[in-house]
Legacy VTK file of the C-alpha trace (Angstrom):
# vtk DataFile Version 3.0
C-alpha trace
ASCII
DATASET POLYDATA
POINTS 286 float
40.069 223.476 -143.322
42.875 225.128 -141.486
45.068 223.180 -139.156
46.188 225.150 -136.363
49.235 226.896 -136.571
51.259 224.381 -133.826
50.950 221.519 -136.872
52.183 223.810 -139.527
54.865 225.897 -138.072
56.737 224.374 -134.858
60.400 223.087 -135.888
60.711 219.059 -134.552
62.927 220.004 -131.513
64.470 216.636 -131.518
66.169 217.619 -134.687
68.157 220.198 -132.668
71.791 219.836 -130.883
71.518 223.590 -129.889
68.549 224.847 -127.871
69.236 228.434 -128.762
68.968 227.800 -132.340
65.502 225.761 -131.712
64.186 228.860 -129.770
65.212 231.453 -132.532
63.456 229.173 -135.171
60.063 228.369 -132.727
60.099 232.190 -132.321
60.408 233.190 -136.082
57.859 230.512 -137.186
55.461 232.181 -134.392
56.436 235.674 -135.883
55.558 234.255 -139.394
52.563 233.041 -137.929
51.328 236.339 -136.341
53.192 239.287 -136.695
51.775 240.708 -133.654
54.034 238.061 -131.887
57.171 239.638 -130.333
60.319 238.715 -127.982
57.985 240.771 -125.305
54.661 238.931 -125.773
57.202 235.505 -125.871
59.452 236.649 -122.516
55.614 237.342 -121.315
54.016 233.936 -121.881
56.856 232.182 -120.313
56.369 233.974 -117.595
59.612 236.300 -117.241
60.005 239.572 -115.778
62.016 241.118 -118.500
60.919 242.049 -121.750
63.850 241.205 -123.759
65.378 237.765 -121.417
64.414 235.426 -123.891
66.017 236.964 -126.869
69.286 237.417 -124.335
69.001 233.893 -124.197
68.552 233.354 -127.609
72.116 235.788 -128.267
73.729 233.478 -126.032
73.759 236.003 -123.503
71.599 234.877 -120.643
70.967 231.099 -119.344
67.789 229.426 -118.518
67.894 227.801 -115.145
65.550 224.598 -114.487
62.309 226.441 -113.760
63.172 228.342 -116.292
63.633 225.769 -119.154
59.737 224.261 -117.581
58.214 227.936 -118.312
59.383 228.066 -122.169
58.265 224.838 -122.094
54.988 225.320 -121.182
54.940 228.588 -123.490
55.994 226.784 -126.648
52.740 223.916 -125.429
55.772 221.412 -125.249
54.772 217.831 -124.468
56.447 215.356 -121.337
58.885 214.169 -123.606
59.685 216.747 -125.641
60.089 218.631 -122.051
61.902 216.334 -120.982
64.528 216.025 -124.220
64.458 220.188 -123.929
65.760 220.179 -120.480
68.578 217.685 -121.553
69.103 220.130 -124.653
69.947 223.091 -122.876
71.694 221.155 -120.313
73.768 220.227 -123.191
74.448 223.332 -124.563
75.570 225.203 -121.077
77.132 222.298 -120.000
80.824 224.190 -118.753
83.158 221.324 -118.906
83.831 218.680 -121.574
82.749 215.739 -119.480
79.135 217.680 -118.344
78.966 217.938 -121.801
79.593 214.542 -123.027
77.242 213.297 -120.025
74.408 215.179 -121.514
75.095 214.302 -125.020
75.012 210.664 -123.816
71.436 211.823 -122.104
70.164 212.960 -125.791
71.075 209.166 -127.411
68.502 207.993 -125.240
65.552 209.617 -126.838
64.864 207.483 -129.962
63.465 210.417 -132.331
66.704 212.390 -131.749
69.038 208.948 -132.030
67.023 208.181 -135.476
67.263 211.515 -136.911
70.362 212.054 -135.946
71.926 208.804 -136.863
75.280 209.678 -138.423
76.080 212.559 -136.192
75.686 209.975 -133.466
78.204 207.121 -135.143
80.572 209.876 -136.091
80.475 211.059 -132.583
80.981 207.456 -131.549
83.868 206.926 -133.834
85.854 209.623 -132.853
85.338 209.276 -128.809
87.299 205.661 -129.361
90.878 205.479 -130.632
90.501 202.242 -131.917
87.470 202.329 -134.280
90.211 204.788 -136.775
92.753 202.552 -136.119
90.486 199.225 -137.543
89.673 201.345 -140.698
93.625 202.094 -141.321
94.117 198.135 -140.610
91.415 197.912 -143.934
94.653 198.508 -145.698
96.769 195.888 -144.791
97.752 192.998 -147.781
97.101 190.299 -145.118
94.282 192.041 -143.138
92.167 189.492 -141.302
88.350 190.342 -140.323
88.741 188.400 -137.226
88.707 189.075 -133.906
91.577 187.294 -132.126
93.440 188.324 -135.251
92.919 191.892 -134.345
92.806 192.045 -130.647
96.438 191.031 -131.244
97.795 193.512 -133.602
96.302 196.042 -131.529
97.902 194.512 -128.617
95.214 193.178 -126.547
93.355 196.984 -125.713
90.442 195.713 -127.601
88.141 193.106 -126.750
86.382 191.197 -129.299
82.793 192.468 -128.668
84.566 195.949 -129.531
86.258 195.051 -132.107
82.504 193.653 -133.680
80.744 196.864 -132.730
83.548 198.938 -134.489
83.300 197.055 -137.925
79.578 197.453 -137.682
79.723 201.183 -136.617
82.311 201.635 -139.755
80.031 199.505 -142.230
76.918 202.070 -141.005
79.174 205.068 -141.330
80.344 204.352 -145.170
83.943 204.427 -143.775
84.257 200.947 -144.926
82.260 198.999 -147.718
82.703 195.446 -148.576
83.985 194.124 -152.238
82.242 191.474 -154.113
84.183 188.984 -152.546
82.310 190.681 -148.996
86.042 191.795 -147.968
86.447 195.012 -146.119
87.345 197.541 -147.860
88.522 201.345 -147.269
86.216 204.264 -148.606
86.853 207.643 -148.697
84.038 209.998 -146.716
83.902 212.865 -144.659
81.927 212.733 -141.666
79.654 215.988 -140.601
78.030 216.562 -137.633
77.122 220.167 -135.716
79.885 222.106 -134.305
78.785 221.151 -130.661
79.238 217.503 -131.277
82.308 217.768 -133.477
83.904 219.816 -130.820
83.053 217.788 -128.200
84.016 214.218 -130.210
87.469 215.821 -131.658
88.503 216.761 -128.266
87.636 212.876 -127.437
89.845 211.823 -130.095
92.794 213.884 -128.917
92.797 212.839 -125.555
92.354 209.262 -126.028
95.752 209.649 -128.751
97.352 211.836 -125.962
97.252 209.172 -123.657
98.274 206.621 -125.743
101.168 208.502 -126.643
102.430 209.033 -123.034
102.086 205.101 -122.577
104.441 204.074 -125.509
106.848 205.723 -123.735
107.091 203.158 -121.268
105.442 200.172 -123.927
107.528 201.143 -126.861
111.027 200.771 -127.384
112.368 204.259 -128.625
113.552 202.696 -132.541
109.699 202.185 -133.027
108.443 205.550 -132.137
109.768 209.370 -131.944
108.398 211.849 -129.186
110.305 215.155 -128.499
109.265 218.317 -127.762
111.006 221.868 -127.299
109.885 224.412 -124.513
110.623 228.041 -126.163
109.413 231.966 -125.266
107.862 233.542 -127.884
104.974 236.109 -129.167
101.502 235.880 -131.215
103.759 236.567 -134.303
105.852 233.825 -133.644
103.365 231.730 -132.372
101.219 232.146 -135.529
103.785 231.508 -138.029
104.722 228.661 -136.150
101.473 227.151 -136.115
101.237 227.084 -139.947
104.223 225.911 -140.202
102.828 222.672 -138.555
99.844 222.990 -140.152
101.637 222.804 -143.669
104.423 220.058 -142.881
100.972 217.775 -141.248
99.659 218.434 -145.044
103.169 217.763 -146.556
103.603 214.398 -144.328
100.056 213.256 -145.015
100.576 213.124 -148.568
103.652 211.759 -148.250
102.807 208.696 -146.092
99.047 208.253 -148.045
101.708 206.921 -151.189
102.924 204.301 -149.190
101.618 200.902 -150.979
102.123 197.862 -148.740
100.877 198.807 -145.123
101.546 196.624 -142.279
101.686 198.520 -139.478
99.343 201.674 -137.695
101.056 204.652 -136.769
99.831 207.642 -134.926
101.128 210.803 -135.327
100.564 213.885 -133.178
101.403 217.617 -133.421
100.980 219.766 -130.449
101.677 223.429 -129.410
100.191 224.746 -126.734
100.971 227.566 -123.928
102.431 226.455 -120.559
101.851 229.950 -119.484
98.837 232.576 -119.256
98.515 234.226 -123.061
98.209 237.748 -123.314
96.520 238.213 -126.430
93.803 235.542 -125.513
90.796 236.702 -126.991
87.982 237.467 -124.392
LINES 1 287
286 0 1 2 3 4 5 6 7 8 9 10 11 12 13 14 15 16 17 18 19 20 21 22 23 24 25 26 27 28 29 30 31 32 33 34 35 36 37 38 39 40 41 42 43 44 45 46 47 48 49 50 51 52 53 54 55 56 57 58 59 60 61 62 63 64 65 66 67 68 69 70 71 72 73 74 75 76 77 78 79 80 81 82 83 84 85 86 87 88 89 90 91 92 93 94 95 96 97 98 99 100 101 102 103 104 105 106 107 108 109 110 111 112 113 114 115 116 117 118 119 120 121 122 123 124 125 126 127 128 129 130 131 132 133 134 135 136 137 138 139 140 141 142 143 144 145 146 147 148 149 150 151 152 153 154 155 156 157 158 159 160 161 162 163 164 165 166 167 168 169 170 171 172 173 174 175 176 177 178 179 180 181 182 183 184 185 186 187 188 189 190 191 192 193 194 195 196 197 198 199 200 201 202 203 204 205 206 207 208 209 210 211 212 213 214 215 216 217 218 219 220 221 222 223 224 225 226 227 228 229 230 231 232 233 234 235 236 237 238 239 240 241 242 243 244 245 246 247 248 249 250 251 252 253 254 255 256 257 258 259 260 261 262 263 264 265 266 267 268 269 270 271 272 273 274 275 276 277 278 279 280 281 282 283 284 285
């Protein structure tokens, strides 16, 4: 007996963080299906004018609007929920600014299939958007590191409360960023986190902004022997500006190695690198 194709074929859209990339798949597992299926008959049962819109969309090229999102929906026989998530999904992923974005991502996390299958992407997305969950896993190091909470909320000097400071060890423990020994003390371990481009965008960009700020408040919270910000304001051209990039790039490699030997931490530092254009750039790419 022959299930129908629908059981066999149709990608589990709540595994997706990028509705294009969920339509191209749905459409090629149709194709496979019946090769007599095309972008035409698809564009058709959706109920678009054009022939081709729905592989412009699928290019990245054209939108979908809200009724339009409802009639793939109801071509691809989508469910409430799954409607629903889909709607959220390509609000998502034409989402214009960072904080629509992060808005809609938040929207995703509250569909349970998604959260579950995408588990890790979530925690790494939650450990970058916070400064301090990083900052706990460096603390890992310390000879006299205490796992307890009024312990830390003072070394991190009182921007933490203690229910945050219990969700981040938890979030770390989940993540494999930290592992305890056999005497159940917290220990560092050494993992890279992956998650889709969108996300880790999106959660980098987090992580930048939160350091950002806390840079521009040590200037008034830190006296200037514990901490080092200086910056030079210079002309220059692409050339210039990519050399001098690299040049970063390789002395952040250079100083990471050389601060990774140090043996005996005590103390969390941040430190940034930033060059960026105070004027319009010429040679922006379109």
């Amino acid at each position: 007996m022959c299930l129908p194709p629908r059981a066999i074929f149709m990608p589990n859209l709540f595994s997706y963080t990028n509705y294009r990339t969920f339509l191209k798949d749905a459409y090629e597992e149709k194709k496979a299906a019946n090769s007599q299926f095309s972008y035409r008959l698809f564009s058709r049962l959706a109920g678009f004018s054009s022939p081709n819109f729905l592989k412009l969309v699928m290019m990245g090229q054209r939108n979908l609007s809200v009724e339009g999102v409802h009639k793939v929906a109801k071509a691809l026989d989508l469910k409430v929920r799954e409607t629903r998530f889909f709607e959220s999904l390509v609000a998502f992923g034409q989402a214009q600014t960072r904080e629509d974005k992060a808005e809609h991502y938040g929207q995703l996390l509250h569909f349970k299939a998604f959260k579950e299958i995408k588990a890790l992407e979530a925690g790494s997305y939650e450990y970058l958007s916070k400064w301090y969950h990083a900052v706990i896993r460096e603390m890992v190091l310390f000879e006299g590191f205490r796992e307890d909470p009024n312990w830390l909320i003072r070394k991190l000097k009182g921007l933490v409360t203690d229910k945050e400071i219990k969700e981040s060890i938890a979030l770390l423990l989940s993540l494999g960023l930290v592992a305890r020994d056999k005497f159940l003390r917290l220990k560092q371990v050494d993992r890279n986190l992956a998650t889709d481009a969108e996300v880790t965008d999106l959660s980098v960009s987090n992580f930048h902004d939160n350091m950002i700020a806390l840079a521009a408040e040590s200037i008034d919270n830190t006296p200037p022997e514990y901490r080092d910000i200086s910056s030079v304001t210079v002309a220059i051209d692409q050339e210039t500006f990519e050399e001098a990039k690299r040049r970063v790039q390789d002395f952040r490699r250079e100083l990471n190695v050389l601060l990774s030997r140090c043996k005996k931490p005590d103390v969390v530092y941040q430190v940034n690198f930033q060059i960026f254009n105070l004027t319009e750039v010429p040679w922006r790419k379109a």
